[in-house]
TORKOL-912726 format. One record per residue (C-alpha): x, y, z. Coordinates in Angstrom, 3 decimals, decimal comma. Layout:
BEGIN
(site (X Y Z))
...
***
This chain:
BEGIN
(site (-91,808 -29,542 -3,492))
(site (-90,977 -29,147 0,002))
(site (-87,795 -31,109 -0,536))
(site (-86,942 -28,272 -2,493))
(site (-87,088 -25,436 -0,481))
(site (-85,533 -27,166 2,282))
(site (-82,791 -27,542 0,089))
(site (-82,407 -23,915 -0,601))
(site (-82,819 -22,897 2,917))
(site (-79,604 -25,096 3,707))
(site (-77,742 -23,911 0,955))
(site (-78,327 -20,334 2,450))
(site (-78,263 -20,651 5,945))
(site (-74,438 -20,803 6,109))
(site (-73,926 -17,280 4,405))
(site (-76,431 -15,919 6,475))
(site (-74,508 -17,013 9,418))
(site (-71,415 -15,495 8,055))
(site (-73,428 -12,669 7,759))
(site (-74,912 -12,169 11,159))
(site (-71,764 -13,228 12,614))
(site (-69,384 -10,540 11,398))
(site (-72,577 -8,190 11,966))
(site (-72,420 -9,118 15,566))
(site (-68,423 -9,017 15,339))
(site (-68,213 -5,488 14,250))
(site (-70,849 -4,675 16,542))
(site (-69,400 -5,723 19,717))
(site (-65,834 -4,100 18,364))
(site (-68,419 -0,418 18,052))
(site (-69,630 -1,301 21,584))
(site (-66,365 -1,207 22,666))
(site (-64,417 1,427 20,598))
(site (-64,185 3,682 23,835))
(site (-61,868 1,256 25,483))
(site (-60,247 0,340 21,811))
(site (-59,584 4,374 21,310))
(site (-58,044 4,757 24,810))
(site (-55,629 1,696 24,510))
(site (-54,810 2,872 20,861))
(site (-53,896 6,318 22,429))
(site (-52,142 4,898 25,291))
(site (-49,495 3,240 23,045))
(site (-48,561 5,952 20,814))
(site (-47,904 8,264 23,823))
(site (-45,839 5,260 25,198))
(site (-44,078 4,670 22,148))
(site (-43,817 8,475 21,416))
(site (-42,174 8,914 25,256))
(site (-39,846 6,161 23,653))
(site (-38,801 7,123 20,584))
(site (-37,737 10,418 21,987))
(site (-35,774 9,233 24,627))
(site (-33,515 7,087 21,670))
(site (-30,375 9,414 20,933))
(site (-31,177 10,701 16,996))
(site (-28,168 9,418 14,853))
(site (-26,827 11,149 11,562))
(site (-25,589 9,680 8,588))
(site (-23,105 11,757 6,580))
(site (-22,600 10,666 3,340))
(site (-19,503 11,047 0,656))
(site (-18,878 10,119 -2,860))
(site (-15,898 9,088 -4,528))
(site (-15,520 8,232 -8,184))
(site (-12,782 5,258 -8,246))
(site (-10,020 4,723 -11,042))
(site (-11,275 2,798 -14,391))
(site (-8,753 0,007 -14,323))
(site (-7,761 -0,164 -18,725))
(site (-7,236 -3,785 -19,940))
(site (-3,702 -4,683 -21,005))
(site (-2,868 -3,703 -24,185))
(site (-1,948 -6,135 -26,648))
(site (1,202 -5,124 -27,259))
(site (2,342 -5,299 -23,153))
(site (4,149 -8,331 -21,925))
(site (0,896 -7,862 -19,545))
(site (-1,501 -8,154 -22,065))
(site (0,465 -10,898 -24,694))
(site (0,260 -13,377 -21,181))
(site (-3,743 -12,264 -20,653))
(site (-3,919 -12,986 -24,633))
(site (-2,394 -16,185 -24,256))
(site (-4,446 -17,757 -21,496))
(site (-2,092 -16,188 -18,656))
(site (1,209 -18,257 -18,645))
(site (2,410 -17,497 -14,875))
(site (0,990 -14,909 -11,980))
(site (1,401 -11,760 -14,175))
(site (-1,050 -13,762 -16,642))
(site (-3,831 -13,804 -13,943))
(site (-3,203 -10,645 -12,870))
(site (-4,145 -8,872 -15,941))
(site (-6,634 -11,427 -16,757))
(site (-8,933 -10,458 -13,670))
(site (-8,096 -7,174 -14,020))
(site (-8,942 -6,966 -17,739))
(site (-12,533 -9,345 -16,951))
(site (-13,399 -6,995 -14,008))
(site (-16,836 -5,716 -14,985))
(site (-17,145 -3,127 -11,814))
(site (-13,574 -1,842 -11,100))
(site (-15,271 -0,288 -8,156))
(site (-15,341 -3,531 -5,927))
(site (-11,649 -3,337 -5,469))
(site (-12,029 -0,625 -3,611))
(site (-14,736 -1,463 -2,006))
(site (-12,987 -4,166 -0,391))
(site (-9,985 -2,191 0,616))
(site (-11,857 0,437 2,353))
(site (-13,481 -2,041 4,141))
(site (-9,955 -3,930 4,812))
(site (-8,720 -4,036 8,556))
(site (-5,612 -1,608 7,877))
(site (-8,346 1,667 7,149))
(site (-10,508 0,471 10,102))
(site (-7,323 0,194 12,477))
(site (-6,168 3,628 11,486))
(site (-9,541 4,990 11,824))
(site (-10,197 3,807 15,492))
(site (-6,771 5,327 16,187))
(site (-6,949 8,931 14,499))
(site (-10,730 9,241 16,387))
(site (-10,239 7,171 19,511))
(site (-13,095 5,127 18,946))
(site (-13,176 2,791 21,105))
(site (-14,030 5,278 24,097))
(site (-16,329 6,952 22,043))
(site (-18,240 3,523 21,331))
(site (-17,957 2,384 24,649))
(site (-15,775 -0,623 23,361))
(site (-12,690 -2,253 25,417))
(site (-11,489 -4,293 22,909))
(site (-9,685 -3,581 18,870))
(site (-12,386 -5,988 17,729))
(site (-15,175 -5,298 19,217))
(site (-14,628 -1,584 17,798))
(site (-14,323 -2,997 14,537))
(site (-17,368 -4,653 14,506))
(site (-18,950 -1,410 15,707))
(site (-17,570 0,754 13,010))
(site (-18,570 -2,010 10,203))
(site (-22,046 -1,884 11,749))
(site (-22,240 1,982 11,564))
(site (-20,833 2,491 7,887))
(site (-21,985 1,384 4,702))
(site (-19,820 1,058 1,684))
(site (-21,462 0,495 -1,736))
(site (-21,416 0,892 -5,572))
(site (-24,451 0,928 -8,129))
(site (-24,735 0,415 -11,721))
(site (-22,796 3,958 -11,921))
(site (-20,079 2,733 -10,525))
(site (-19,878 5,703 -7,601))
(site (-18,742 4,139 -4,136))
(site (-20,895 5,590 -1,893))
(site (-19,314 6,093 2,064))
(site (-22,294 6,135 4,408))
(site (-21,211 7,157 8,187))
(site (-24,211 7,154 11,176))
(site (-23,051 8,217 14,420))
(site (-24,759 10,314 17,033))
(site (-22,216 13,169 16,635))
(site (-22,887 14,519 13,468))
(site (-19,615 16,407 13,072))
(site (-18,070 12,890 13,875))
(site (-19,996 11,407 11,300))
(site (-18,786 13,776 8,731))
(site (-15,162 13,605 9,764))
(site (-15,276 9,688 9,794))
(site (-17,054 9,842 5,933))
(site (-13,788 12,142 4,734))
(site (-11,312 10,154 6,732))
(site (-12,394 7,015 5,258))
(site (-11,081 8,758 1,629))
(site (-8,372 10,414 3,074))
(site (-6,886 6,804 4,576))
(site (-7,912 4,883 1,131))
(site (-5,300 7,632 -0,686))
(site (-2,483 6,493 1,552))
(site (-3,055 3,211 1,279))
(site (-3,477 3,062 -2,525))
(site (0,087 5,396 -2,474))
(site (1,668 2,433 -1,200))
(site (0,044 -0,472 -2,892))
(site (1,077 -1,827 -6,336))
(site (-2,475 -2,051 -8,104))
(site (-1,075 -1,023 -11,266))
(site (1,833 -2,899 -13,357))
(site (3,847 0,866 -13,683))
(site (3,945 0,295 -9,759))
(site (4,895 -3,331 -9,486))
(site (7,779 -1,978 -12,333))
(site (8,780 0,685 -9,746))
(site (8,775 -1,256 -6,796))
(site (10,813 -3,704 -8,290))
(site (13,590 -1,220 -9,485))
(site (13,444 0,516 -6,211))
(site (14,136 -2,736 -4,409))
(site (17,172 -3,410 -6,833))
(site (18,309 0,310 -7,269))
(site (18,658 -0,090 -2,910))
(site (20,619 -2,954 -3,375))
(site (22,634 -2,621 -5,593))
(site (23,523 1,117 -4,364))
(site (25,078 -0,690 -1,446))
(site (26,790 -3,319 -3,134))
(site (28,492 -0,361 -5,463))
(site (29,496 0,866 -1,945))
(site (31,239 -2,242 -0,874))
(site (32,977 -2,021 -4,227))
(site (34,417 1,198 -3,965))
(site (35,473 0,518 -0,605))
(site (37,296 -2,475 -1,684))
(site (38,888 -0,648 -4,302))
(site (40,139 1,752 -1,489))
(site (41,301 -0,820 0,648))
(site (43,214 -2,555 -2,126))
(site (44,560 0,778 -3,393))
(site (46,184 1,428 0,596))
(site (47,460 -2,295 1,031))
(site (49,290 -2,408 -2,642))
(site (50,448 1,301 -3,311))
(site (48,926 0,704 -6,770))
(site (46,968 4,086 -8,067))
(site (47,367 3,375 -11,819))
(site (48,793 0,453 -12,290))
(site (49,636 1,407 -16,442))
(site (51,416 4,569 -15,015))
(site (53,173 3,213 -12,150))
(site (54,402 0,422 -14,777))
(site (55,526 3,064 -16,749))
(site (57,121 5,144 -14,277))
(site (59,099 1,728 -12,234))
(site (60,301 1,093 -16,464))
(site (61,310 4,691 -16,680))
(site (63,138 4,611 -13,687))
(site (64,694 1,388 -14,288))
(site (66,056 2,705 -17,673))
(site (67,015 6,039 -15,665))
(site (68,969 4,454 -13,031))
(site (71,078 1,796 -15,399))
(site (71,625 5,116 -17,658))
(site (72,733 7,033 -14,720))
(site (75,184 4,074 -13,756))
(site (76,445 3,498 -16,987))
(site (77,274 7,116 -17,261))
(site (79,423 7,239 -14,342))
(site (81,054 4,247 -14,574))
(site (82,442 5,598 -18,410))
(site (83,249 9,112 -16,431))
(site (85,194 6,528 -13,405))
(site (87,048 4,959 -16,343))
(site (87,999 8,108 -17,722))
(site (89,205 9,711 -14,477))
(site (91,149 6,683 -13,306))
(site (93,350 6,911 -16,612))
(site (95,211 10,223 -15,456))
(site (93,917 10,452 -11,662))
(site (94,774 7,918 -8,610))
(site (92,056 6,074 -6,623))
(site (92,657 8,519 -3,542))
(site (91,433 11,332 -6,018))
(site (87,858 13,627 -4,143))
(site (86,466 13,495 -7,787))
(site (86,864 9,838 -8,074))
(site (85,917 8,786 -4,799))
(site (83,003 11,201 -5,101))
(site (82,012 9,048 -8,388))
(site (82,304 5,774 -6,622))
(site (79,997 6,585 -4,062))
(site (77,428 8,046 -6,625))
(site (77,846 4,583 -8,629))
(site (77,272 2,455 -5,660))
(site (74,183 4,351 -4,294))
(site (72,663 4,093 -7,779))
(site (73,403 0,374 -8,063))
(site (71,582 -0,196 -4,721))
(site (68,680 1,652 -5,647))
(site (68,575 -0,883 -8,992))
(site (68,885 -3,782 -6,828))
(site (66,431 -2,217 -4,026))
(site (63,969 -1,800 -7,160))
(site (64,691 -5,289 -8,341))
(site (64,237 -7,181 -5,128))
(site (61,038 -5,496 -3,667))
(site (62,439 -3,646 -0,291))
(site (61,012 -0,689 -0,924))
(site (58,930 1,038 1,876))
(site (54,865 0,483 1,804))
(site (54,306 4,592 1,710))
(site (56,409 4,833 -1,403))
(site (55,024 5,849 -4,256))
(site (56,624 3,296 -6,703))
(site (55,891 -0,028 -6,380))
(site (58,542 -2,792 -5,735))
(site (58,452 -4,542 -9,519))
(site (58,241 -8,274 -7,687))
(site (54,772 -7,172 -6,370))
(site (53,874 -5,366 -8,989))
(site (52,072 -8,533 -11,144))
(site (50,089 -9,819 -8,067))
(site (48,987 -6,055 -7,235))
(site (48,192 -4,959 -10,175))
(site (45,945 -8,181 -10,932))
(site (44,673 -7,597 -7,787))
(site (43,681 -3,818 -8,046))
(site (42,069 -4,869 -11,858))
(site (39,924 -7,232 -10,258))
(site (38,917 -4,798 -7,509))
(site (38,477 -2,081 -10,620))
(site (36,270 -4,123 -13,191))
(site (33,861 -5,239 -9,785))
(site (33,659 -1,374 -9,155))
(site (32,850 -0,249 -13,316))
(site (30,491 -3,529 -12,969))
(site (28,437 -2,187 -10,363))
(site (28,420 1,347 -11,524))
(site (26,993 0,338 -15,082))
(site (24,399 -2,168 -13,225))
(site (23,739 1,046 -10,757))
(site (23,342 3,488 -13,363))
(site (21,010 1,158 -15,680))
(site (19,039 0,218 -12,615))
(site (18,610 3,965 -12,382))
(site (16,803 4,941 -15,637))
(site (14,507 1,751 -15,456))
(site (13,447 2,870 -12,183))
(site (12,873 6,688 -13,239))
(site (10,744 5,370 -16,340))
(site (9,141 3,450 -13,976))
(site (8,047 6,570 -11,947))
(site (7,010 8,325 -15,065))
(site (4,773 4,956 -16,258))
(site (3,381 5,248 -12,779))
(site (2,494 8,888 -12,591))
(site (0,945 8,719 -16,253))
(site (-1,187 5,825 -15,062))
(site (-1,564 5,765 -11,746))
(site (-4,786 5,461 -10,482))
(site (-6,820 8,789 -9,758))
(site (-9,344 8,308 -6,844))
(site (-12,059 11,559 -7,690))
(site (-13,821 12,859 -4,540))
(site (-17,462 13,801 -6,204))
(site (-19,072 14,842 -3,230))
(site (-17,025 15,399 0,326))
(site (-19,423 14,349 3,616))
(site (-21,013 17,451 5,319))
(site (-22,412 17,420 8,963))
(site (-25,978 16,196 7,872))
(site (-28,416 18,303 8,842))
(site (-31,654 15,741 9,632))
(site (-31,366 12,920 11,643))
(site (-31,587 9,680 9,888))
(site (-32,654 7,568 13,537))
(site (-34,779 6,807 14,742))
(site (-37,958 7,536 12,625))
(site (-40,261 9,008 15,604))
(site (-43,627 9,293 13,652))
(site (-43,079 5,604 12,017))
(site (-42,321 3,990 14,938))
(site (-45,751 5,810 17,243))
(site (-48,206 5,306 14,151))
(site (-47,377 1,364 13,992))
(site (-47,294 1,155 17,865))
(site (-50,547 2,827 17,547))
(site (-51,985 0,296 14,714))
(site (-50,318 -2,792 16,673))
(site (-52,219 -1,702 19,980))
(site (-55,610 -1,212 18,109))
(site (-55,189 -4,721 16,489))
(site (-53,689 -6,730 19,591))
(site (-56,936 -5,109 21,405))
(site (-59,720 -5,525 19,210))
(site (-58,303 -9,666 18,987))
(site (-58,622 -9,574 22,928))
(site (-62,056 -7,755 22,967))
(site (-63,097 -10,465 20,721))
(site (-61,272 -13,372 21,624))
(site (-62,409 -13,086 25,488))
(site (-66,064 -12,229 24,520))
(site (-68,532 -14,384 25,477))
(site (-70,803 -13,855 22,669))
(site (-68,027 -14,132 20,164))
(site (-67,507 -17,590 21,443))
(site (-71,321 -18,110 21,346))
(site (-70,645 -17,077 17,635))
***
C-alpha cells in the first residue's frame, strides 16, 4: 500500500514543480514590473525620437491599361506560319505573341528597360537628387524606389516613393509619358514591321530614282538626244529635204545653162546654193556637226540613242518600283493606325497626400514589445532564484 502512494506522489511531483516554478517566475517578473514598465517606456520614446527624425517618403501611384495583343488570324501570312508550327522568325513571333496569356508583361519589361530609366534620370536630374555619382548607381536607385506590376486584371500598376511628393508624382506620369515614345518607335505589331520595312525601301529607292534621273540628264547633255523617235524623224526629214532641195537646183542649173553662159549672176548664184546644200548632206552624213546642235550627226545617232533608251527604261524602272513602294508603304500606315497598340492611362499619379514611410506608430509599439521581452529574459535569466528554479 505504501508502494502505492509513493508512486502517485512521484507521478505528481513534477507538475507541481512546473507549477510552483512559473508561480515563482511570474512572481519575480510582478516584483519587478516597475523597472520592466520604465525600460518598456524608455524604448518607445527612443524609437519614437527615431522614427521622426527618418524623412517621410510618398508613393504616388498611376494606372495604365496596356494594349490586348489579338492572335494572328488565320487567314495572315502571320497566322498560316503560327498555324503551321512557325516555319522561320515571323512563325515565332506570332506564336508567342498569340500563347501570351498576360499581354501586360511586355510592357512591364519595357518600362523597366534601361532606355526609360536613362531618359528618366536625364529629364529629372536624378542623380543629384539621389546623391548618386555614377549612371548605374542611379539606376539601381530608381529600380529600388519604383514598383512596376500587373494582377489578374491585367492593369500595370506604376508605384513611385520619393521624399518629394510632387517628384514622386511627376516621376509616376513620366514613366507613361516615356513608354508612349518608345512604343511610337518600336515595331510590336506586324502593321509596323510592314511599315518599317517599306519606309526603309521607299528611302532607298527614292534615291536610287534620283541617280536615274540624273543619269538620264547627263546622257541627254553628252548625246544631244531629247527624243530620239523625233530627232530620227526630223535628221530623215531633213535628209529627204536637203537631196530635194539639191535635186531641184541642179534641174533649174541645167535649164539655165541651155540659153545662159557660166559667167551668168543667176547661174553662179545657183551653183553656190547647190554646193552649200551638198555640204550640209555630207556634213549630216559624216557626223561634224557641232555638240549644241539640235540635230544629231546620223553616225552617232545608233550608239546615242541606245544609250539614252537604256538610261530611259532604268529611269521608268525606278519610277514604277518608287511609286509601288509608295502605296505598300501608305497601306502600311493605315494597317498600323487601325491596329496599333493603344496604351489607356486609367488613373494619372497625383501628389499623394499621406506618407507611405516610415510607419511611426508600428515601428515605437514593436520597439516597445521588443524592450519588454529582451527585459523580462534578463530579469529572469540573471535572477538568482530563477536559477535556483
Amino acid at each position: 500500500m505504501a508502494t502505492v502512494v509513493d508512486t502517485e506522489n512521484a507521478r505528481s511531483s513534477p507538475a507541481r514543480e512546473t507549477e510552483v516554478s512559473l508561480l515563482d517566475l511570474t512572481a519575480l517578473l510582478a516584483r519587478r514590473k516597475v523597472l520592466i514598465t520604465g525600460i518598456t517606456l524608455g524604448a518607445m520614446l527612443l524609437a519614437a525620437a527615431i522614427a521622426f527624425l527618418i524623412p517621410p517618403a510618398y508613393t504616388a501611384e498611376a494606372v495604365i491599361l496596356p494594349p490586348q495583343l489579338e492572335q494572328p488570324s488565320p487567314v495572315s501570312p502571320a497566322g498560316a506560319l503560327a498555324g503551321l508550327g512557325g516555319a522561320g522568325a515571323l512563325g515565332a513571333v506570332a506564336g508567342a505573341t498569340g500563347f501570351w496569356r498576360n499581354p501586360a508583361d511586355l510592357y512591364i519589361g519595357v518600362l523597366k528597360s534601361r532606355t526609360i530609366a536613362d531618359a528618366l534620370i536625364e529629364r529629372f536630374q536624378l542623380p543629384g537628387q539621389y546623391g548618386h555619382k555614377t549612371m548605374a548607381d542611379t539606376r539601381q536607385e530608381l529600380a529600388r524606389r519604383s514598383s512596376i506590376t500587373s494582377g489578374k486584371d491585367q492593369l500595370i500598376r506604376l508605384r513611385i516613393e520619393d521624399h518629394d511628393r510632387e517628384r514622386a508624382a511627376r516621376l509616376a506620369n513620366a514613366y507613361i509619358e516615356e513608354l508612349l515614345k518608345l512604343t511610337s518607335r518600336l515595331a510590336f505589331t506586324a502593321a509596323t514591321r510592314r511599315r518599317l520595312f517599306f519606309q526603309q525601301e521607299l528611302a532607298s529607292e527614292k534615291d536610287l530614282l534620283a541617280d536615274a534621273e540624273v543619269a538620264l540628264k547627263n546622257t541627254q547633255q553628252s548625246s544631244g538626244l531629247m527624243v530620239p523617235l523625233g530627232q530620227s524623224e526630223a535628221l530623215i526629214r531633213a535628209g529627204a529635204q536637203l537631196r530635194a532641195e539639191i535635186a531641184s537646183r541642179e534641174v533649174q542649173l541645167e535649164i539655165m545653162r541651155s540659153y545662159a553662159t557660166s559667167e551668168n549672176p543667176q547661174v553662179v548664184l545657183l551653183e553656190h546654193e547647190t554646193a552649200a546644200l551638198r555640204g550640209q548632206m555630207e556634213k549630216l552624213k559624216a557626223g561634224s556637226g557641232a555638240q549644241d546642235d539640235l540635230m544629231l550627226p546620223t553616225n552617232r545617232l545608233p550608239e546615242a540613242s541606245l544609250e539614252y533608251l537604256r538610261k530611259l527604261r532604268d529611269l521608268k524602272y525606278h519610277e514604277t518600283l518608287f511609286e509601288l513602294l509608295s502605296k505598300q508603304y501608305e497601306a502600311a500606315r493605315i494597317d498600323e493606325a487601325r491596329s496599333a497598340p493603344l496604351i489607356q492611362v486609367v488613373d494619372r499619379a497625383t501628389p499623394p497626400d499621406k506618407k507611405s514611410w516610415p510607419p511611426r506608430m508600428l515601428i515605437v509599439l514593436a520597439s516597445g514589445l521588443l524592450a519588454a521581452l529582451a527585459s523580462c529574459f534578463v530579469i529572469l535569466v540573471k535572477s538568482p532564484k530563477a536559477d535556483a528554479v
